[in-house]
Backbone and ligand atoms as CSV (ligand in chain L), in Angstrom:
chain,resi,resn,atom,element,x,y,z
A,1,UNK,N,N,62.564,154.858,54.304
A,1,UNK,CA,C,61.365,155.511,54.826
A,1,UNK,C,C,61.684,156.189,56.158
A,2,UNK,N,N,62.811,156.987,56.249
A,2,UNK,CA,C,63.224,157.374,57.626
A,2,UNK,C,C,62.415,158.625,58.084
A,3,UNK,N,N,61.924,158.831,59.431
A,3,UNK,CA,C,60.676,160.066,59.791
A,3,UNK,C,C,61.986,161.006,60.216
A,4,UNK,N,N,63.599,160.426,60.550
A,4,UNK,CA,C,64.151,161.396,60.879
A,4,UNK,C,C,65.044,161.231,59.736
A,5,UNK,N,N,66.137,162.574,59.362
A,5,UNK,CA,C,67.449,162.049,58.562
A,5,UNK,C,C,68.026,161.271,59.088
A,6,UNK,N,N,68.080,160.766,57.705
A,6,UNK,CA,C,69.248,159.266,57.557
A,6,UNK,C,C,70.899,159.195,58.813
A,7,UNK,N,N,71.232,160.781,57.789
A,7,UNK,CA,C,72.909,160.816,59.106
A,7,UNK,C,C,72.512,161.043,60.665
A,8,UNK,N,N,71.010,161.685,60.806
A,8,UNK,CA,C,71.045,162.109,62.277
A,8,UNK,C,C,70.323,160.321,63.035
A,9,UNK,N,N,69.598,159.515,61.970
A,9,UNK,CA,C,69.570,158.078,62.508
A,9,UNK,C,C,71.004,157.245,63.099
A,10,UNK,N,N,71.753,157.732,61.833
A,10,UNK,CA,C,73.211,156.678,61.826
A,10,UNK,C,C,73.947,157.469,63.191
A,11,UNK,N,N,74.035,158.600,63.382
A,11,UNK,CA,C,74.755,159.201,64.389
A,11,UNK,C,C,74.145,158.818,65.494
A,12,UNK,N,N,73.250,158.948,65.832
A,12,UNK,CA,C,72.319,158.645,67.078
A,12,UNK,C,C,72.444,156.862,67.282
A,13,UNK,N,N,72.559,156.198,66.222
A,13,UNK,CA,C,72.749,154.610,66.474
A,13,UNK,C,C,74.427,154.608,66.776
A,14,UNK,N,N,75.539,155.079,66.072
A,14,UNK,CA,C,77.018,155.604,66.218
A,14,UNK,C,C,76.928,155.827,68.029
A,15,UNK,N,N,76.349,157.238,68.511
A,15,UNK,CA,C,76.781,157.448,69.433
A,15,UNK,C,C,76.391,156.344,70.977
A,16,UNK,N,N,75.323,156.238,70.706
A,16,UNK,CA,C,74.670,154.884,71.831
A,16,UNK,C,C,75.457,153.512,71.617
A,17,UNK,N,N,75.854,153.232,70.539
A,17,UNK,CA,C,76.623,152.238,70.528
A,17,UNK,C,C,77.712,152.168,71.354
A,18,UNK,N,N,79.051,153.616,70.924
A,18,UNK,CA,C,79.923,153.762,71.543
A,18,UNK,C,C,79.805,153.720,73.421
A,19,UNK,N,N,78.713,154.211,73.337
A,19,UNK,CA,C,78.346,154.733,74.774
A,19,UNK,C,C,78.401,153.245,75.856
A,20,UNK,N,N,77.118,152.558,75.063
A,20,UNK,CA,C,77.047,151.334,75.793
A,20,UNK,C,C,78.326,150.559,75.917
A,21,UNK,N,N,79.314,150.405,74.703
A,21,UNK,CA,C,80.039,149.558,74.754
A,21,UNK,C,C,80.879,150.375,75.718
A,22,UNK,N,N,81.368,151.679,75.664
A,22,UNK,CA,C,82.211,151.716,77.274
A,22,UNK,C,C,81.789,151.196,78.560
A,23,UNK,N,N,80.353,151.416,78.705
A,23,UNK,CA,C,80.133,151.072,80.160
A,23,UNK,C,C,80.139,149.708,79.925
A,24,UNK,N,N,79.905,148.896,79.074
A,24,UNK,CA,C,80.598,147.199,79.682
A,24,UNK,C,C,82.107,147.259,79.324
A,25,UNK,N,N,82.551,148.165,78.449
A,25,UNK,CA,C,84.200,147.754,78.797
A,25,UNK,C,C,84.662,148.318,80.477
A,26,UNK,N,N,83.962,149.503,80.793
A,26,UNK,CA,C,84.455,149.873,81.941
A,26,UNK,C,C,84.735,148.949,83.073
A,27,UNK,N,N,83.203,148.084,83.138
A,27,UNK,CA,C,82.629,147.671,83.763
A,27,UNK,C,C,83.934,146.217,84.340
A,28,UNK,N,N,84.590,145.976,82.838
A,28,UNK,CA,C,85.343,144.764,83.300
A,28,UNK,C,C,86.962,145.334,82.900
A,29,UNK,N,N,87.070,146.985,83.133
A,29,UNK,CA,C,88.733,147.092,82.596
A,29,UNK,C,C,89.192,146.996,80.952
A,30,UNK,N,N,88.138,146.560,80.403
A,30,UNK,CA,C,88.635,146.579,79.089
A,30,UNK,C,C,88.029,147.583,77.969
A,31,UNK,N,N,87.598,148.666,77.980
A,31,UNK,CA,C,87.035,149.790,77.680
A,31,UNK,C,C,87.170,149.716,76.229
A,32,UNK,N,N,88.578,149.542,75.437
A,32,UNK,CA,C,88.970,150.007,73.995
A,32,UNK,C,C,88.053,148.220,73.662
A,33,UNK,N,N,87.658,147.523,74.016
A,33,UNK,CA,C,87.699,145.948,73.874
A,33,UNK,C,C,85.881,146.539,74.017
A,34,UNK,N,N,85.101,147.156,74.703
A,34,UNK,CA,C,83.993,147.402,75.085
A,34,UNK,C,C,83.365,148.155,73.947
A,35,UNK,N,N,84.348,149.380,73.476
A,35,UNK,CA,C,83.643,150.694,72.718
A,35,UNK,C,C,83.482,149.430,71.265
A,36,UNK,N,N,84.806,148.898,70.946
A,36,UNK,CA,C,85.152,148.270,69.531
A,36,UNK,C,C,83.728,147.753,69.593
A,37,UNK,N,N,83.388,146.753,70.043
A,37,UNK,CA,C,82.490,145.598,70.092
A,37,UNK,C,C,80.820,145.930,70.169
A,38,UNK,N,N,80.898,147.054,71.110
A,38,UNK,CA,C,79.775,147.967,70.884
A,38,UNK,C,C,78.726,148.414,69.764
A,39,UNK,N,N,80.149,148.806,69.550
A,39,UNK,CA,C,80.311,149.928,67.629
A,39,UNK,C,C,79.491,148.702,67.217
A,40,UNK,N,N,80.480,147.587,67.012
A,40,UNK,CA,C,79.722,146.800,66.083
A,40,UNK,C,C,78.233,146.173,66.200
A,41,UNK,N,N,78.410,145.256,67.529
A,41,UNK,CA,C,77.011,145.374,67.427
A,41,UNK,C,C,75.220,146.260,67.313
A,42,UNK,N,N,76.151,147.465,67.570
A,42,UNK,CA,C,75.196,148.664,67.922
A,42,UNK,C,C,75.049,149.368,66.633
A,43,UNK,N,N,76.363,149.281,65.978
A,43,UNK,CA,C,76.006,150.169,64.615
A,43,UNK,C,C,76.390,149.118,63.603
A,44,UNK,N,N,77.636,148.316,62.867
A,44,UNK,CA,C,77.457,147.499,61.938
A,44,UNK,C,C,76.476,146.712,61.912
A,45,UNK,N,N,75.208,146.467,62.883
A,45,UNK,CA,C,74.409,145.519,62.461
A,45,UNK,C,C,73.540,146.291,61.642
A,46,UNK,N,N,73.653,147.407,61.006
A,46,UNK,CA,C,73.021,147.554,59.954
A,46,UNK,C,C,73.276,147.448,58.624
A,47,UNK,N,N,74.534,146.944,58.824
A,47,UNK,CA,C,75.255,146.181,57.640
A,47,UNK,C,C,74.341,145.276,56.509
A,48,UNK,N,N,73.278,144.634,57.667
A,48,UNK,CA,C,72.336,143.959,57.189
A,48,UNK,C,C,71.395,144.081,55.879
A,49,UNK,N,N,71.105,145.470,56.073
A,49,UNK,CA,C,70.659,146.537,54.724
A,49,UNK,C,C,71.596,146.469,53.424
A,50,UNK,N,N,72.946,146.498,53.467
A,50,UNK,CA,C,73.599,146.063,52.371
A,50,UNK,C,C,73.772,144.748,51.988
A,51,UNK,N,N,73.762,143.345,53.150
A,51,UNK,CA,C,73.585,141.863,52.330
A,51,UNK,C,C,71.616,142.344,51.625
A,52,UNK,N,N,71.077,142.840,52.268
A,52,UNK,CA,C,69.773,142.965,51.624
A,52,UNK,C,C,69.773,143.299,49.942
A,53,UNK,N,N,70.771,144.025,49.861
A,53,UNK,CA,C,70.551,144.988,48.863
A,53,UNK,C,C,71.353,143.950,47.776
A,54,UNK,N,N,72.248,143.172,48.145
A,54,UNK,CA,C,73.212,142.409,47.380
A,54,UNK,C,C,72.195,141.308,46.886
A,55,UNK,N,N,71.223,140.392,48.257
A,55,UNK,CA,C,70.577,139.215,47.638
A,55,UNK,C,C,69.226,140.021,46.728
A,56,UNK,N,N,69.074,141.222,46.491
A,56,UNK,CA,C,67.946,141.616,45.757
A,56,UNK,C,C,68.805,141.909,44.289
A,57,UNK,N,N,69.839,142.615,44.436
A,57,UNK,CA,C,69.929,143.080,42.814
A,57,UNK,C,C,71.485,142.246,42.402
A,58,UNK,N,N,71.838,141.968,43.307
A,58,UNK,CA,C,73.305,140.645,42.848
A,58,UNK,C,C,74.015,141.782,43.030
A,59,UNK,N,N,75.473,141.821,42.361
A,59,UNK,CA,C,77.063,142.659,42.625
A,59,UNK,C,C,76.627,143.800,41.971
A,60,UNK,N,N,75.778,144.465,42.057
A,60,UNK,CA,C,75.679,145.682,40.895
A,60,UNK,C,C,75.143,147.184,41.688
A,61,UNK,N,N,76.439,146.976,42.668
A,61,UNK,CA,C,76.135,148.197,43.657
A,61,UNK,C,C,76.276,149.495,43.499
A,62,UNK,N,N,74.679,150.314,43.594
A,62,UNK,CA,C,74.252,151.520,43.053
A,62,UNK,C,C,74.371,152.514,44.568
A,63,UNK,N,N,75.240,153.342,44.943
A,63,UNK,CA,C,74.903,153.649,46.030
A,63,UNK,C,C,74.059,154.494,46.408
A,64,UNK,N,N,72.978,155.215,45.542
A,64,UNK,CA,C,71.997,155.708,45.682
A,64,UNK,C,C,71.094,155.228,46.142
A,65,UNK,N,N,70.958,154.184,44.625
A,65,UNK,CA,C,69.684,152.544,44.891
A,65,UNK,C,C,69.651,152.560,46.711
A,66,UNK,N,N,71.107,152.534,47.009
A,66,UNK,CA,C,71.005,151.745,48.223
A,66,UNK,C,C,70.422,152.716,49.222
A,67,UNK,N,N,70.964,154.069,49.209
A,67,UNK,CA,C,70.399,154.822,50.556
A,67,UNK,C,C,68.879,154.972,50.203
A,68,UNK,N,N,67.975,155.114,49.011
A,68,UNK,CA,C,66.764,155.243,48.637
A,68,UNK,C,C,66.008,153.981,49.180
A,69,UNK,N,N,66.604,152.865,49.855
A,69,UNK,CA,C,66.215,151.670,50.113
A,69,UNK,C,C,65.407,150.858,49.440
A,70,UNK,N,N,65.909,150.692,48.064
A,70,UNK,CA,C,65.038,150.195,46.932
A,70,UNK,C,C,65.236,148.830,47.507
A,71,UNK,N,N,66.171,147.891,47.825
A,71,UNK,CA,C,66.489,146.387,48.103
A,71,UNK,C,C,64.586,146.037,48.648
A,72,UNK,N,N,64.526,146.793,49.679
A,72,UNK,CA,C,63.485,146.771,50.080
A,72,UNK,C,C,61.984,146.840,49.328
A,73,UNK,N,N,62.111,147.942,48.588
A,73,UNK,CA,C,60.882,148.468,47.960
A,73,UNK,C,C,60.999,147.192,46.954
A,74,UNK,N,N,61.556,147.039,45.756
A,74,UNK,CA,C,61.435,146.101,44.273
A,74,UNK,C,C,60.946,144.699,45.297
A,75,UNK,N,N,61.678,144.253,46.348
A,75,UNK,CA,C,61.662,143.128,46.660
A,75,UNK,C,C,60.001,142.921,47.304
A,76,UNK,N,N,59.784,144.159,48.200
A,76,UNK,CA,C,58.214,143.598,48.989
A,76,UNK,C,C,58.763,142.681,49.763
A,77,UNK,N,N,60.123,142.511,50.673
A,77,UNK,CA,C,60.265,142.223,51.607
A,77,UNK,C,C,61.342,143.022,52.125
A,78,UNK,N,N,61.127,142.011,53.595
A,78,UNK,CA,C,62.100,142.923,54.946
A,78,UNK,C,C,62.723,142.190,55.419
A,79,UNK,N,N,63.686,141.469,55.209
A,79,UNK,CA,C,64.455,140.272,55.810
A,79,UNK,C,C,65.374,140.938,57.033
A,80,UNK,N,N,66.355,141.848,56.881
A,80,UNK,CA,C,67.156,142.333,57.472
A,80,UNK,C,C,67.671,141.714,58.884
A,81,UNK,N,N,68.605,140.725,58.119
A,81,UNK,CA,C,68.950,138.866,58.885
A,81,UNK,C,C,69.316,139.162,60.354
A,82,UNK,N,N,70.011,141.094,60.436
A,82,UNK,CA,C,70.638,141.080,61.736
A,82,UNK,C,C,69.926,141.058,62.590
A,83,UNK,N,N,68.603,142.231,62.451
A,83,UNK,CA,C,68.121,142.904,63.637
A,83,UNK,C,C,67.102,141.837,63.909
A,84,UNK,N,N,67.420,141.030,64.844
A,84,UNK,CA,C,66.797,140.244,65.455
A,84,UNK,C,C,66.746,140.358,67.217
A,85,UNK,N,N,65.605,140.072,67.985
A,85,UNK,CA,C,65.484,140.103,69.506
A,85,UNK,C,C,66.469,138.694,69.918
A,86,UNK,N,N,66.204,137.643,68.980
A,86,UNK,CA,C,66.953,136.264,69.263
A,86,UNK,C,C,67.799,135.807,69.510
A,87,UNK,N,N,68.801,136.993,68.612
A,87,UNK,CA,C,70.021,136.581,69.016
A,87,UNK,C,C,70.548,137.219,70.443
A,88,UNK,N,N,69.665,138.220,71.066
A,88,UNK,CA,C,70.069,138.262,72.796
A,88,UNK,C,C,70.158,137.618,73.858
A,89,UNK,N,N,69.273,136.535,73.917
A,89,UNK,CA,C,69.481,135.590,74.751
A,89,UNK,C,C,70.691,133.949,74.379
A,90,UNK,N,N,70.706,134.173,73.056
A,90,UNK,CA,C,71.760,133.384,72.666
A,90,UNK,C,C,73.331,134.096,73.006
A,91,UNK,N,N,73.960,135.204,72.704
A,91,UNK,CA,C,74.580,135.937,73.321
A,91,UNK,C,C,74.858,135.703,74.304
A,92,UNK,N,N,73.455,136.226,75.220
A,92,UNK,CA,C,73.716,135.884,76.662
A,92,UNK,C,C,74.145,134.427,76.748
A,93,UNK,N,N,73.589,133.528,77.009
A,93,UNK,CA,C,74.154,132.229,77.220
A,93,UNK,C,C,75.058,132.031,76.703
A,94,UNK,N,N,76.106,132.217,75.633
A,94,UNK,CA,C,77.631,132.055,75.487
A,94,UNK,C,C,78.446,132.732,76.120
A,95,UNK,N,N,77.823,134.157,76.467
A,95,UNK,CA,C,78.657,135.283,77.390
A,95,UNK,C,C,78.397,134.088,79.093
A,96,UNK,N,N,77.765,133.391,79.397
A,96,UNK,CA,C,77.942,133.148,80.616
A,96,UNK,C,C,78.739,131.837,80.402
A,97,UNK,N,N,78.787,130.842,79.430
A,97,UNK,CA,C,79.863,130.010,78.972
A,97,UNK,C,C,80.858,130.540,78.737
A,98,UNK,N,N,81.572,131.560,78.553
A,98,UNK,CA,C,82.757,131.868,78.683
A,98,UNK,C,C,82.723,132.930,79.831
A,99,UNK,N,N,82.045,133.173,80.454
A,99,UNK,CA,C,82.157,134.231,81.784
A,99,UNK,C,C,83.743,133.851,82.504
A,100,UNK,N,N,84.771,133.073,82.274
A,100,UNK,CA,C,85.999,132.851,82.635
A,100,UNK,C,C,86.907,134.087,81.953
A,101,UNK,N,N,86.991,133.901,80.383
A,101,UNK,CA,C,87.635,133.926,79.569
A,101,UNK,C,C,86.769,136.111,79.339
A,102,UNK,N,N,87.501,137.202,80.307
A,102,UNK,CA,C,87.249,138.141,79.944
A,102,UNK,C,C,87.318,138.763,78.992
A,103,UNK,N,N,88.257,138.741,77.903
A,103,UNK,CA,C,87.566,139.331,76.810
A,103,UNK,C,C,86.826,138.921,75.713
A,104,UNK,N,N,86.756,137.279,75.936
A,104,UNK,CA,C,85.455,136.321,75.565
A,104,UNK,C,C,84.380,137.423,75.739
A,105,UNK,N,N,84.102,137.603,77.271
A,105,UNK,CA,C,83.212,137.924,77.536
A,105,UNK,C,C,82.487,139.445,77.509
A,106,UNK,N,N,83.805,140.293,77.264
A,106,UNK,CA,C,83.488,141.407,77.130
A,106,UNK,C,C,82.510,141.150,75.517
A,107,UNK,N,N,83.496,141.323,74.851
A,107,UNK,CA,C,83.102,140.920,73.308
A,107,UNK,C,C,81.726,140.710,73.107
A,108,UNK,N,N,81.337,139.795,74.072
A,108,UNK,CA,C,79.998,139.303,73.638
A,108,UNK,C,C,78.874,139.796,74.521
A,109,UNK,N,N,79.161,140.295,75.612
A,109,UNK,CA,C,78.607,141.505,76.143
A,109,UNK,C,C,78.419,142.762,75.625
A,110,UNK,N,N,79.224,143.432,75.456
A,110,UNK,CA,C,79.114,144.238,74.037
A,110,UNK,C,C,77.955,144.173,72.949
A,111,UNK,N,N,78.716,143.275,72.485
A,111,UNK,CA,C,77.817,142.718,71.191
A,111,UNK,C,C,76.029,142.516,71.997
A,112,UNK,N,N,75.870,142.030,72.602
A,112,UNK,CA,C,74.818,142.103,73.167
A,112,UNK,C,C,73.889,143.350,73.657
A,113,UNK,N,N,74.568,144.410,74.269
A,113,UNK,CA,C,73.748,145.562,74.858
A,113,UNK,C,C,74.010,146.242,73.909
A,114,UNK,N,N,75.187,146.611,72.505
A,114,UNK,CA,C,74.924,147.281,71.719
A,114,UNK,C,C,73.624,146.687,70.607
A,115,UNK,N,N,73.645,145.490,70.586
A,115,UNK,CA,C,72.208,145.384,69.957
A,115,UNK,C,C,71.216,145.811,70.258
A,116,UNK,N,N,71.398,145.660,71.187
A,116,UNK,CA,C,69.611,145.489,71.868
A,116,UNK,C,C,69.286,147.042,71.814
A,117,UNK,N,N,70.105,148.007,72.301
A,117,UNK,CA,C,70.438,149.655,72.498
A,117,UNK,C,C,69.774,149.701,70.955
A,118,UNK,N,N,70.625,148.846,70.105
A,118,UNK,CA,C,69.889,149.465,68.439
A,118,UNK,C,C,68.685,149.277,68.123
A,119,UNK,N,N,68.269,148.177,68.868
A,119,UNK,CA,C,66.988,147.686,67.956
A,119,UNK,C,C,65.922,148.122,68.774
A,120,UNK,N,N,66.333,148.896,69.800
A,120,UNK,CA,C,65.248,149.801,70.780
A,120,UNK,C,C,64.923,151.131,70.085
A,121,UNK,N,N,66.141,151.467,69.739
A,121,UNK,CA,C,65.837,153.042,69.013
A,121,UNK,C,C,65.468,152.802,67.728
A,122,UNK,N,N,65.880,151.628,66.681
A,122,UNK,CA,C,64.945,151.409,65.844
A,122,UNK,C,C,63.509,151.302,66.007
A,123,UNK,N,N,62.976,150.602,66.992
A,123,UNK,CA,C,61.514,150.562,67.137
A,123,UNK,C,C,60.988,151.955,67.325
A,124,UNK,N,N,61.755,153.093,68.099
A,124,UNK,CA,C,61.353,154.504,68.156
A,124,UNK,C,C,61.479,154.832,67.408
A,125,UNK,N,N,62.643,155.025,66.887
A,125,UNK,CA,C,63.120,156.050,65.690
A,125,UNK,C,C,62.084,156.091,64.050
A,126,UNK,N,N,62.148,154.323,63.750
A,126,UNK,CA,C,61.123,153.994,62.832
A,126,UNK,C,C,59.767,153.803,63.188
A,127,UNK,N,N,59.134,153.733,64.411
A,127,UNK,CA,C,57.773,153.422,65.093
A,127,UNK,C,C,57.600,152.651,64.182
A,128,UNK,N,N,58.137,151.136,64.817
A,128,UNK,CA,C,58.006,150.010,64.464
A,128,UNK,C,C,57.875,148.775,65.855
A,129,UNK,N,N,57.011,148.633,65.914
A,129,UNK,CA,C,56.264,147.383,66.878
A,129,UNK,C,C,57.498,146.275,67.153
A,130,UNK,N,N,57.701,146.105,68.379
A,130,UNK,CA,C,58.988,145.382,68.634
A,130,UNK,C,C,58.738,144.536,67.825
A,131,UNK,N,N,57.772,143.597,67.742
A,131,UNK,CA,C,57.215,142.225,67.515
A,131,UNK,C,C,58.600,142.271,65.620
A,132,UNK,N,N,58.471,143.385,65.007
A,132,UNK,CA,C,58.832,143.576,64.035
A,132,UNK,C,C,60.369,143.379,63.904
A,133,UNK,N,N,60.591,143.461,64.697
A,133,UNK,CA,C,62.271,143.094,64.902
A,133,UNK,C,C,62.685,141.704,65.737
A,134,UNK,N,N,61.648,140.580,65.523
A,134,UNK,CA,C,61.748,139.358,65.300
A,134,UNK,C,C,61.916,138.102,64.562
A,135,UNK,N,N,62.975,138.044,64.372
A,135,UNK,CA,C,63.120,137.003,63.088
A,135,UNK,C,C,62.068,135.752,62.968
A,136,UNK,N,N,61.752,135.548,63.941
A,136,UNK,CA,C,60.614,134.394,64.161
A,136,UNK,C,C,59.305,135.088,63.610
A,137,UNK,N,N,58.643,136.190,64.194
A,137,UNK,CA,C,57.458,136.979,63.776
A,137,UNK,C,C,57.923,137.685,62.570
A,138,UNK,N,N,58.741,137.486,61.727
A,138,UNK,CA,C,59.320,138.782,60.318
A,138,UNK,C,C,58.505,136.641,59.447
A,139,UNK,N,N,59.484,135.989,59.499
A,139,UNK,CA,C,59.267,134.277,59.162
A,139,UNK,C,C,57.787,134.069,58.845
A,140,UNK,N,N,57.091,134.650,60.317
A,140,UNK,CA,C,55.889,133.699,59.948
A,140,UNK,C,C,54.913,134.815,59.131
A,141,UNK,N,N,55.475,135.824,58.815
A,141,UNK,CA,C,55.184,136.559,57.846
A,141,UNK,C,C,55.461,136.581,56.334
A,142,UNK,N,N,56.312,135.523,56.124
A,142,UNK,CA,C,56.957,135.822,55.136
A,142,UNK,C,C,57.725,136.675,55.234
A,143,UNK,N,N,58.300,137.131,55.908
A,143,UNK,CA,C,58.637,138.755,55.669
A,143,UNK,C,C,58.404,139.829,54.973
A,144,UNK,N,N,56.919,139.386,54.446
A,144,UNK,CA,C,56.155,140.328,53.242
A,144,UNK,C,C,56.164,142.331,54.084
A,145,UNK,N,N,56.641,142.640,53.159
A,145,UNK,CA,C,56.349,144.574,53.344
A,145,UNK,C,C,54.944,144.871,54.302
A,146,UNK,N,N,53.883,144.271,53.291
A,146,UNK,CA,C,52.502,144.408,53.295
A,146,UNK,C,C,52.287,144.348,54.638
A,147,UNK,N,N,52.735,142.765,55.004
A,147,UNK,CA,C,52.019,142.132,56.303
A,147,UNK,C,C,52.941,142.525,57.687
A,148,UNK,N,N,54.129,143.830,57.798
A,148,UNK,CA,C,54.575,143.746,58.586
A,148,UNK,C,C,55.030,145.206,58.893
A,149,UNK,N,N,54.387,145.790,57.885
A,149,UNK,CA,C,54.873,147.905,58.013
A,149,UNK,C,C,52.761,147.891,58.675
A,150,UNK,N,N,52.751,149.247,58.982
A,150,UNK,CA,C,51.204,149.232,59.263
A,150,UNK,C,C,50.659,150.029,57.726
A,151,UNK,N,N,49.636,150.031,57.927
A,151,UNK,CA,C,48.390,150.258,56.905
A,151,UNK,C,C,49.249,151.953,56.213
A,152,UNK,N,N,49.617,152.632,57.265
A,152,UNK,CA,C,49.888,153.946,56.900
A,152,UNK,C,C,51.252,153.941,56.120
A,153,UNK,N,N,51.994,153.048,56.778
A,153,UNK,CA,C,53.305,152.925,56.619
A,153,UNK,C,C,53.641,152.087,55.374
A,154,UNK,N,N,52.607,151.654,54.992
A,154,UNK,CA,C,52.555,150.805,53.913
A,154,UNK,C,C,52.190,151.512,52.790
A,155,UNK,N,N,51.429,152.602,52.975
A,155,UNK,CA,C,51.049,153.626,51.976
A,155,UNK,C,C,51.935,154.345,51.521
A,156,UNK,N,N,52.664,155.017,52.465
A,156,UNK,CA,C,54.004,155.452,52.756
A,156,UNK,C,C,55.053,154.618,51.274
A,157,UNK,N,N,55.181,153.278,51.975
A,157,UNK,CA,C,56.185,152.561,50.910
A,157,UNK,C,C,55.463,152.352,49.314
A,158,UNK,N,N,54.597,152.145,49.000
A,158,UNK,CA,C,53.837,152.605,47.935
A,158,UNK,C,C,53.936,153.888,46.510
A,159,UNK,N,N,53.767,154.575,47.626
A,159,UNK,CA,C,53.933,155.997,47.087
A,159,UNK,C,C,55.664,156.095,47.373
A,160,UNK,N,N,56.302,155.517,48.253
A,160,UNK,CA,C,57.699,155.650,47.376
A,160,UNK,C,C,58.142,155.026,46.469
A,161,UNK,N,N,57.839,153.826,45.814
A,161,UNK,CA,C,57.572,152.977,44.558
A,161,UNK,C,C,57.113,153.625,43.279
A,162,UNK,N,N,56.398,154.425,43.779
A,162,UNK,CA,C,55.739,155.158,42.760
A,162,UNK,C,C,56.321,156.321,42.042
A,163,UNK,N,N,57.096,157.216,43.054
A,163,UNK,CA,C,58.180,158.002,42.999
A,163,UNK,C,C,59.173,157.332,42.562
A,164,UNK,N,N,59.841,156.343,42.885
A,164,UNK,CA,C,60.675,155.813,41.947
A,164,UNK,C,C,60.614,155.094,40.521
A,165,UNK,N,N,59.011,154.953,40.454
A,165,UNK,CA,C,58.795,154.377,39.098
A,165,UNK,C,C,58.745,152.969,39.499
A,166,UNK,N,N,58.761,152.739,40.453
A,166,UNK,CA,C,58.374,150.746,40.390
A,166,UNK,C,C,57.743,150.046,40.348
L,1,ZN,ZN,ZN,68.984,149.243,62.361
């Protein structure tokens, strides 16, 4: 259900990733250790969308299915295990348990501000209510479609169901 294209989402999550993760590699000398770690947390955590797509239809990977975001639609839920606010302050507190051990700490610094960088421009990009990128508030939802896209946005996913025949 993307309001912008798909590649100009992934590029725009790509480039902020890279971005952030230099300035904490800069920040401690380890830059190639900063961008890597970045990347990942900033852009593989949307990796999440493909375990989605695996626990909805099992090994029978359609890569259309997948960019059309059917995992989502057939299922009537939104699990998407990564994008969570929760795991930032957990982060943080291991990044200051290893605050010795620098590329401990880069790593998980990284991993930290490239999340958070993602799941900010997700809430813009998708105008989606932070609250929505809480694994705790997605939970006490069930993670039902219904109870966690808005009224419009829900119409939205509907009528793409419908277009796909589901
Ligand atoms: Zn995302």
């Amino acid at each position: 259900m993307p309001l912008i294209p798909l590649p100009l989402h992934l590029f725009i999550h790509f480039s902020l990733a890279a971005l952030i993760g230099y300035l904490v590699g800069r920040r401690f000398n380890r830059i190639c250790l900063g961008i890597a770690f970045g990347i990942i947390g900033g852009f593989f955590i949307d990796l999440d969308h493909v375990l989605e797509y695996f626990l909805v239809y099992g090994f029978h990977f359609d890569l259309i299915y997948f960019l059309e975001g059917r995992q989502f639609l057939s299922s009537d839920k939104i699990h998407i295990w990564f994008h969570a606010w929760e795991y930032l302050p957990v982060l943080l507190l291991l990044s200051w348990f290893w605050r010795r051990q620098k590329a401990v700490l880069v790593i998980l610094l990284a991993l930290t501000a490239g999340a958070f960088v993602h799941l900010v421009s997700d809430c813009l990009i998708n105008q989606y209510p932070p609250r929505n990128y809480s694994l705790i508030y997605r939970y006490m939802h069930d993670f039902s479609a219904q109870e966690l896209l808005s009224p419009e946005q829900y119409q939205k996913y509907i009528r793409d169901r419908q277009y796909f025949g589901m």
